[in-house]
VEXKOLMI-27636 format. One line per field, with one value per atom (N, C-alpha, C): residue number from 1; atom name; residue in one letter; x, y, z. Coordinates in nm, 2 decimals. Layout:
! residues N
k NUM, ... .
a CA, ... .
r A, ... .
xx X, ... .
yy Y, ... .
zz Z, ... .
This chain:
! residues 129
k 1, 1, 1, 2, 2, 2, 3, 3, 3, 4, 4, 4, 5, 5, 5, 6, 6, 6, 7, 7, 7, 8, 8, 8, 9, 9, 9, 10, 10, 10, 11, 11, 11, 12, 12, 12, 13, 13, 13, 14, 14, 14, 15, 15, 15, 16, 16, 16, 17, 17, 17, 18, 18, 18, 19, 19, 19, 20, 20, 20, 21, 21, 21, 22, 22, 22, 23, 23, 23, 24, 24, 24, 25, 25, 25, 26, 26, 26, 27, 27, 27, 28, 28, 28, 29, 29, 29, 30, 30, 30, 31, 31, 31, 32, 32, 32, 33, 33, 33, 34, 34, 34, 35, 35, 35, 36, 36, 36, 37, 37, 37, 38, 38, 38, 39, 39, 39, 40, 40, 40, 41, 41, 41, 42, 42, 42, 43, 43, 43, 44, 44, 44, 45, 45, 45, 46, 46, 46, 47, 47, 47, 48, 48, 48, 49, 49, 49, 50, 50, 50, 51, 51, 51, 52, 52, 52, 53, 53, 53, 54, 54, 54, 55, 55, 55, 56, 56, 56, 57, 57, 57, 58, 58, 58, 59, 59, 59, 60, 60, 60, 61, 61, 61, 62, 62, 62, 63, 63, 63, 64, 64, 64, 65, 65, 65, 66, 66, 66, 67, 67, 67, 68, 68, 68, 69, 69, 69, 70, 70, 70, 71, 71, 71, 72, 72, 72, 73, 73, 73, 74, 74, 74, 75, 75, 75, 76, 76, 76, 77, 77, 77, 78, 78, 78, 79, 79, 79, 80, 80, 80, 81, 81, 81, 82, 82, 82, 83, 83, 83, 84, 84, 84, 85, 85, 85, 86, 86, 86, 87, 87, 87, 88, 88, 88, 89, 89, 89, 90, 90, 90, 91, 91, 91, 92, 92, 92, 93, 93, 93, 94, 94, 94, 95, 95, 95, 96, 96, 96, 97, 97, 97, 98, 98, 98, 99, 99, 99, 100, 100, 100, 101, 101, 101, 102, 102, 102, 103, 103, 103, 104, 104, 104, 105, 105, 105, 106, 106, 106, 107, 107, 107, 108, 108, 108, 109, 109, 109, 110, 110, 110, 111, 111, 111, 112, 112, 112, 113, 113, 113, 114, 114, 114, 115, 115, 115, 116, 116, 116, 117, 117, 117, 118, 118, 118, 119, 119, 119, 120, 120, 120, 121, 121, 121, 122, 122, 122, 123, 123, 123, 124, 124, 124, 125, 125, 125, 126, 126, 126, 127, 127, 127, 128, 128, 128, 129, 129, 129 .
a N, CA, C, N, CA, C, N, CA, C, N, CA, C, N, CA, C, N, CA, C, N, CA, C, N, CA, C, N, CA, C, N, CA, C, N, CA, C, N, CA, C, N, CA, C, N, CA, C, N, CA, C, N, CA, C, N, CA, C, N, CA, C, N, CA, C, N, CA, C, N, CA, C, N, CA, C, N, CA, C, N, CA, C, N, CA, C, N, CA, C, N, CA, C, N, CA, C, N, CA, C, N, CA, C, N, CA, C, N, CA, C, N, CA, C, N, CA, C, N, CA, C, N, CA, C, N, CA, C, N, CA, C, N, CA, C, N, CA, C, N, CA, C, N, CA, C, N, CA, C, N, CA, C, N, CA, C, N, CA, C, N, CA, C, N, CA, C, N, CA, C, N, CA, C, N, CA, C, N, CA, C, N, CA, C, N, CA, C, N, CA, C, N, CA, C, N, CA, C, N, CA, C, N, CA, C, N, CA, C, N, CA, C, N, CA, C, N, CA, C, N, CA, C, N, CA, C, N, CA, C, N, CA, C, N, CA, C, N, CA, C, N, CA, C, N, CA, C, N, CA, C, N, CA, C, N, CA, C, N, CA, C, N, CA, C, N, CA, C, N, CA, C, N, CA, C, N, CA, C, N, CA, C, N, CA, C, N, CA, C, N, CA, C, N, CA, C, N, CA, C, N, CA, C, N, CA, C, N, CA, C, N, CA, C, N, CA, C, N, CA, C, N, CA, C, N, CA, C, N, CA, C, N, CA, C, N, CA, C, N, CA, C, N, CA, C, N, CA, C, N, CA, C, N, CA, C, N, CA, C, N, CA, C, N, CA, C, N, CA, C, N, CA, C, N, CA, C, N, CA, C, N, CA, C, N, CA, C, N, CA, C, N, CA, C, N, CA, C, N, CA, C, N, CA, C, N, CA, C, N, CA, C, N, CA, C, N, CA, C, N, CA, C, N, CA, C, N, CA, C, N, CA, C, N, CA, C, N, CA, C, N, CA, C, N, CA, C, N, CA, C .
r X, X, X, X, X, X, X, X, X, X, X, X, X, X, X, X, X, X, X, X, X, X, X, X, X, X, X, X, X, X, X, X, X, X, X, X, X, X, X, X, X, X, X, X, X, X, X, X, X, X, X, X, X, X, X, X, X, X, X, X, X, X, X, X, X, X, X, X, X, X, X, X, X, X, X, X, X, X, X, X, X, X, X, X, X, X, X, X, X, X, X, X, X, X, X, X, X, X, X, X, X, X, X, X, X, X, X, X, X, X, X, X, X, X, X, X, X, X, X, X, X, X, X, X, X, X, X, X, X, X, X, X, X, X, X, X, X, X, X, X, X, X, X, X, X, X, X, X, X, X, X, X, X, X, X, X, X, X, X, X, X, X, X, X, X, X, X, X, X, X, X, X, X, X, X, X, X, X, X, X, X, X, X, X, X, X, X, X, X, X, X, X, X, X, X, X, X, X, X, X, X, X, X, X, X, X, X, X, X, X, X, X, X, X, X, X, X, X, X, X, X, X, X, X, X, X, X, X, X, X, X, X, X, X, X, X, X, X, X, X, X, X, X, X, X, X, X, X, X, X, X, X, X, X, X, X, X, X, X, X, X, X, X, X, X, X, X, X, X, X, X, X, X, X, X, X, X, X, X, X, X, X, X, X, X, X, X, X, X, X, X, X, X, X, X, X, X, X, X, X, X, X, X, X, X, X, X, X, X, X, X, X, X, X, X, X, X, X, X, X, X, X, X, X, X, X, X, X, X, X, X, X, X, X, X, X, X, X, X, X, X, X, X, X, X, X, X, X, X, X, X, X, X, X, X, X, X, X, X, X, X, X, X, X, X, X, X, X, X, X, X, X, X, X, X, X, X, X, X, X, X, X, X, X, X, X, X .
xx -0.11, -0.09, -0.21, -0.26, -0.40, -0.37, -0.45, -0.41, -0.37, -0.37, -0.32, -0.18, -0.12, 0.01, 0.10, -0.02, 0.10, 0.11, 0.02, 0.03, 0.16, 0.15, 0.25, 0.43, 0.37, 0.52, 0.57, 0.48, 0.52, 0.55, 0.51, 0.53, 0.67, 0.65, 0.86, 0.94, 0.92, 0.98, 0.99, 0.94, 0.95, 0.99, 0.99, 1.07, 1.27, 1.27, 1.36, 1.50, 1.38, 1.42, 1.50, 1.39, 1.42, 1.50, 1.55, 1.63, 1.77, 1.79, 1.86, 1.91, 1.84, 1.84, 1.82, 1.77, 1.73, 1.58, 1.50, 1.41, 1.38, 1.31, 1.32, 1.16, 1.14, 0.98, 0.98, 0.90, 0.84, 0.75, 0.80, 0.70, 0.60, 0.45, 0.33, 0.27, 0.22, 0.09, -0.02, -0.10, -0.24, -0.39, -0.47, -0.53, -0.71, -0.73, -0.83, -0.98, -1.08, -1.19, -1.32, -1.37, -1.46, -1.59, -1.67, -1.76, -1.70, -1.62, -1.61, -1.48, -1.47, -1.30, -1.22, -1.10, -0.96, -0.89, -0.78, -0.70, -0.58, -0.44, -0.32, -0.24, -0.24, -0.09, -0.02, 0.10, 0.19, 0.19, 0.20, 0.16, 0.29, 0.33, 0.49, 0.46, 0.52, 0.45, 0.54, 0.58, 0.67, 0.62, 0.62, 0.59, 0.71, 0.61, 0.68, 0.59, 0.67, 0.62, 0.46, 0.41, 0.28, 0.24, 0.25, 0.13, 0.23, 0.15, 0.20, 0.16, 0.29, 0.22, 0.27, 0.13, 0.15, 0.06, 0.15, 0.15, 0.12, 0.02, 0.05, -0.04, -0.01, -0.08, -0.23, -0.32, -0.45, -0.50, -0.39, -0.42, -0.35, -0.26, -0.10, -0.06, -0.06, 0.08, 0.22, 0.20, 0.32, 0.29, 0.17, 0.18, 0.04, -0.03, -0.10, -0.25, -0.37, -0.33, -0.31, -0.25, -0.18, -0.27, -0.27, -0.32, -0.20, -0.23, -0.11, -0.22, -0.13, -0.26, -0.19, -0.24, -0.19, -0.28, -0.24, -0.31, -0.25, -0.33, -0.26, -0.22, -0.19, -0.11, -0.21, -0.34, -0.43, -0.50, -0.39, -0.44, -0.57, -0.62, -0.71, -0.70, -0.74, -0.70, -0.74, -0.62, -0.65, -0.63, -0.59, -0.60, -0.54, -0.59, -0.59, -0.63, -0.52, -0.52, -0.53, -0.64, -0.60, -0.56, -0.51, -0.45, -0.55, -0.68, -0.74, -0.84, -0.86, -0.98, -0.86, -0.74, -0.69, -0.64, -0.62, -0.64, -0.75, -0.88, -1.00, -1.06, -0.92, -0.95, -0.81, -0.88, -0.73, -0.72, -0.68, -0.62, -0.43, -0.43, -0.23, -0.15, -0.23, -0.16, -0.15, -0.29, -0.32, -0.25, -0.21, -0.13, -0.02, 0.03, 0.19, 0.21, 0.08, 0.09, 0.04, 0.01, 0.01, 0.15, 0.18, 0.34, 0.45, 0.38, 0.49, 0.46, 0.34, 0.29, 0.37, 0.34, 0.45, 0.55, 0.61, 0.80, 0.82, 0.71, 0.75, 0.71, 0.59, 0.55, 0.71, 0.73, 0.84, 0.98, 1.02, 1.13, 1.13, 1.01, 0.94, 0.97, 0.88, 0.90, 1.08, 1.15, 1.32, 1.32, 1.33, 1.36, 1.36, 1.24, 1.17, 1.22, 1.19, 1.25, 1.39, 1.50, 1.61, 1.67, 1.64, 1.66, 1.81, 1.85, 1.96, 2.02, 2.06, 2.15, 2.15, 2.01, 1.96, 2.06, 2.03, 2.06, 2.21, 2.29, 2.49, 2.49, 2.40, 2.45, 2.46, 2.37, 2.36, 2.43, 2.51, 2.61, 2.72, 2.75, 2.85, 2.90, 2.78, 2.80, 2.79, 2.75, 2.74, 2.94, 2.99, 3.11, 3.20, 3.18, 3.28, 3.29, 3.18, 3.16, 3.23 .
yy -2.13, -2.08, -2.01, -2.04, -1.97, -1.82, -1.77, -1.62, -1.59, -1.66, -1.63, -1.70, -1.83, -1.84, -1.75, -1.63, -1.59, -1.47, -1.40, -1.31, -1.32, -1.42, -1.48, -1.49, -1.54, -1.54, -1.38, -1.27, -1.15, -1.10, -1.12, -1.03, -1.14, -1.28, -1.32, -1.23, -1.19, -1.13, -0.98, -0.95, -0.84, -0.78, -0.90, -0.91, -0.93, -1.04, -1.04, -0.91, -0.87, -0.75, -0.64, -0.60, -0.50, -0.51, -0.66, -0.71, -0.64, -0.64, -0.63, -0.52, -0.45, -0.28, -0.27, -0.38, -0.36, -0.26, -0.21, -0.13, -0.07, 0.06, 0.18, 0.21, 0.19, 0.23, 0.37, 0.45, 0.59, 0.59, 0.69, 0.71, 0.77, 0.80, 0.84, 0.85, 0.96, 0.99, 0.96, 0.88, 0.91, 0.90, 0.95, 0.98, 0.85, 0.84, 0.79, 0.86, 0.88, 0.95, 0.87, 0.85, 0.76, 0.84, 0.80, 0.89, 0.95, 0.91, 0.97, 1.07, 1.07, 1.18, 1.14, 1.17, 1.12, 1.12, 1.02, 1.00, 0.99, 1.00, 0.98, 0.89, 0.83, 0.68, 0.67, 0.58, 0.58, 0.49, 0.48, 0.37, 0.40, 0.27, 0.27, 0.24, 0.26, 0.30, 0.27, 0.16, 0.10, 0.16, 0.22, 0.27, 0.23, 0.15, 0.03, 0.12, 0.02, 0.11, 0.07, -0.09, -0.10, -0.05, 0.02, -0.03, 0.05, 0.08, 0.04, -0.04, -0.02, -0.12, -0.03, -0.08, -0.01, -0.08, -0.07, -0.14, -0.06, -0.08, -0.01, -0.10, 0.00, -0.07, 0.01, -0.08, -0.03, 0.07, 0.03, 0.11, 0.20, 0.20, 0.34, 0.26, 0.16, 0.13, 0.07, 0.02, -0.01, -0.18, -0.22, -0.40, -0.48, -0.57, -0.65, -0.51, -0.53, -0.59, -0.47, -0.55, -0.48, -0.49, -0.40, -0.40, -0.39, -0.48, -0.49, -0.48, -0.36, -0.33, -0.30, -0.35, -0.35, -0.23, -0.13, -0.08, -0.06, -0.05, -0.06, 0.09, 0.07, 0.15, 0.30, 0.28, 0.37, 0.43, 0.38, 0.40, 0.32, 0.21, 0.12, 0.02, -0.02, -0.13, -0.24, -0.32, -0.47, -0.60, -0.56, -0.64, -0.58, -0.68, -0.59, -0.70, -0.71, -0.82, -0.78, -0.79, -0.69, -0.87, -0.81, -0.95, -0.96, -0.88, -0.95, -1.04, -0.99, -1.09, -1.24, -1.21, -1.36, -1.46, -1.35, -1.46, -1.52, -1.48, -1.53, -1.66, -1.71, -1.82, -1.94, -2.05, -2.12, -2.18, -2.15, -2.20, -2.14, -2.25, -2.22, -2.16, -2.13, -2.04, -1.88, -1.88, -1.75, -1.70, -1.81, -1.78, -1.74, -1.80, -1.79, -1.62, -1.61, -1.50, -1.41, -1.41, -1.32, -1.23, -1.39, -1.33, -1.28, -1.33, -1.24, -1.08, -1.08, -0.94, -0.85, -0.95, -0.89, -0.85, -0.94, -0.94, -0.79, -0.84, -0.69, -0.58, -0.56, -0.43, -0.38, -0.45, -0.39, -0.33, -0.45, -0.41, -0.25, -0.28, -0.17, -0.05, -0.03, 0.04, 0.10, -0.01, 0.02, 0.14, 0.03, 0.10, 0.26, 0.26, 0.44, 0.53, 0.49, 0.58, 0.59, 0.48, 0.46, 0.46, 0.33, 0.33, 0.31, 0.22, 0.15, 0.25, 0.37, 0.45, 0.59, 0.56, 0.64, 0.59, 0.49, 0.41, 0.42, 0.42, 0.38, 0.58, 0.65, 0.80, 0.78, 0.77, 0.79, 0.69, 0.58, 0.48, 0.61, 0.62, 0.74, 0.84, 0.93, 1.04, 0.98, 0.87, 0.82, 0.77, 0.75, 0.70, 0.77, 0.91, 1.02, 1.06, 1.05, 1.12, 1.12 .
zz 0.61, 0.75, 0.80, 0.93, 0.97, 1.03, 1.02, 1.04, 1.19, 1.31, 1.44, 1.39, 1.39, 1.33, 1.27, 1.13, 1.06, 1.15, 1.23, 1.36, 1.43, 1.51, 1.62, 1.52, 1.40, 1.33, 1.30, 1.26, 1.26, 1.35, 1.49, 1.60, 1.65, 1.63, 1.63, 1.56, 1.42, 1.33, 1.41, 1.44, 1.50, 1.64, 1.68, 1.84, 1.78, 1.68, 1.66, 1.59, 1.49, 1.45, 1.54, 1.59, 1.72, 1.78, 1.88, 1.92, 1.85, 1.71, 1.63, 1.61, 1.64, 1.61, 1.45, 1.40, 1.26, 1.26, 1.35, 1.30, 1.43, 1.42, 1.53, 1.58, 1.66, 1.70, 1.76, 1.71, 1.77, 1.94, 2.00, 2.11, 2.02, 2.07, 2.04, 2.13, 2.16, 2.27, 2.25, 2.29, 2.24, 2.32, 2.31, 2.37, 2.34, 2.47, 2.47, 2.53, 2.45, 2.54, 2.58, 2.65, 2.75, 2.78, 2.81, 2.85, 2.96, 3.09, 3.23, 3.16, 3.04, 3.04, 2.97, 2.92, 2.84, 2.93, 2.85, 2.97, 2.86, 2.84, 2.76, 2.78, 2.71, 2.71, 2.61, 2.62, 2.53, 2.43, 2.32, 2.20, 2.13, 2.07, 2.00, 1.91, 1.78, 1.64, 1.58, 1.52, 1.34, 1.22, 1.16, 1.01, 0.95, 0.83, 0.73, 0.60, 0.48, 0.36, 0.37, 0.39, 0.32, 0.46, 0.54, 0.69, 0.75, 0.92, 1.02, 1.19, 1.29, 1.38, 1.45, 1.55, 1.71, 1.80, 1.91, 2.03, 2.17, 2.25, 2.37, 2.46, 2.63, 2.73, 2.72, 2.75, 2.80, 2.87, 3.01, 3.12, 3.12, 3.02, 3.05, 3.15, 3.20, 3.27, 3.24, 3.14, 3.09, 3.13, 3.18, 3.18, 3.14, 3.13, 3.05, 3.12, 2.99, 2.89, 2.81, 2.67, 2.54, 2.41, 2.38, 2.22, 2.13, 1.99, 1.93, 1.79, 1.70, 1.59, 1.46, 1.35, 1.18, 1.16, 1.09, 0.98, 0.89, 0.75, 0.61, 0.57, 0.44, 0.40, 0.39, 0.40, 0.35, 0.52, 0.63, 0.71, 0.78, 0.71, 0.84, 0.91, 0.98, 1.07, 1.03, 0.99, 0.93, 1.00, 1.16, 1.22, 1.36, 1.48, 1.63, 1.69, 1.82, 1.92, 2.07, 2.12, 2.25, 2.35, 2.42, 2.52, 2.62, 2.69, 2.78, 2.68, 2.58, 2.54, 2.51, 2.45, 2.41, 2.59, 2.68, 2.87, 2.85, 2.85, 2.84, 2.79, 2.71, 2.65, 2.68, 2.61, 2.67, 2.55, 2.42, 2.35, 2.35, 2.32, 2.39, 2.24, 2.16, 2.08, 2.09, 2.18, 2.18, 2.31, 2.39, 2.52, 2.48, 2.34, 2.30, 2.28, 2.18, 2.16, 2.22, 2.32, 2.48, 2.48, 2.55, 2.59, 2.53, 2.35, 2.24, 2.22, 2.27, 2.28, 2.40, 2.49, 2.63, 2.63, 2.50, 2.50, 2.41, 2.29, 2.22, 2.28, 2.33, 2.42, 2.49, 2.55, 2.62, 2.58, 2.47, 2.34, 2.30, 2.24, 2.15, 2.23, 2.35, 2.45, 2.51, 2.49, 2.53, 2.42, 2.26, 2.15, 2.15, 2.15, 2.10, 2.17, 2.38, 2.49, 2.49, 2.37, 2.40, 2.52, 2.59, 2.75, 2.78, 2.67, 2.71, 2.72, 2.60, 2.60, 2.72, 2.78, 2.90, 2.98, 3.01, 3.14, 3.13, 3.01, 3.03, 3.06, 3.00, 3.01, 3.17, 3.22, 3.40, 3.48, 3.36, 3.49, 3.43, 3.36, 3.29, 3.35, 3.41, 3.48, 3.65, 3.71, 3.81, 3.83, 3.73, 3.76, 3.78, 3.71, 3.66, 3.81, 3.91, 3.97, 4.09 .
């Protein structure tokens, strides 16, 4: 299996999971510094025994493009996908895996913020009312 395949099959694995509530992603702050300044965004963070993954927006907006990043168990980065460089190109695997990045970014994102359970608290108290 070539290494963008076994990518794309992990981040299915991982969409699916989530989906599942089989595994829980962390909010994380983190900070980026530039020459013009830092700026803070949100990165969502899986820690697994060998590794972990994290996912965020570029811009802090919450939409393309996404970086999607492995580091091992020892803490380095063994692999990193950012989505403007994979638009850039038109191989249609890498498109797949665009949009798998898309789907998880946002999962991931529900997961950690636990929106869902945000969202029934405020139909909850919206109804009582």
């Amino acid at each position: 299996m070539e290494n963008e395949q076994m990518l794309h099959a992990l981040i299915e694995k991982l969409i699916e999971k989530t989906k599942e509530g089989r595994i829980n992603w962390t909010d994380q702050e983190s900070v980026e510094t530039r020459e013009l300044g830092s700026r803070s965004f949100a990165s969502f963070t899986l820690s697994l025994t060998r590794g972990t993954i994290s996912i965020w927006s570029t811009d802090g907006d919450d939409l393309h493009p996404y970086v999607f990043q492995i580091r091992g168990d020892r803490g380095q980065v063994v692999e990193q996908i950012e989505t403007s460089r994979i638009l850039a190109t038109e191989d249609r695997e890498y498109t797949q895996i665009e949009n798998s990045i898309r789907v998880l970014y946002d999962l991931a994102r529900r997961n950690a913020l636990n929106t869902d359970s945000v969202l029934r608290q405020i139909l909850d108290d919206l109804n009582g009312k």
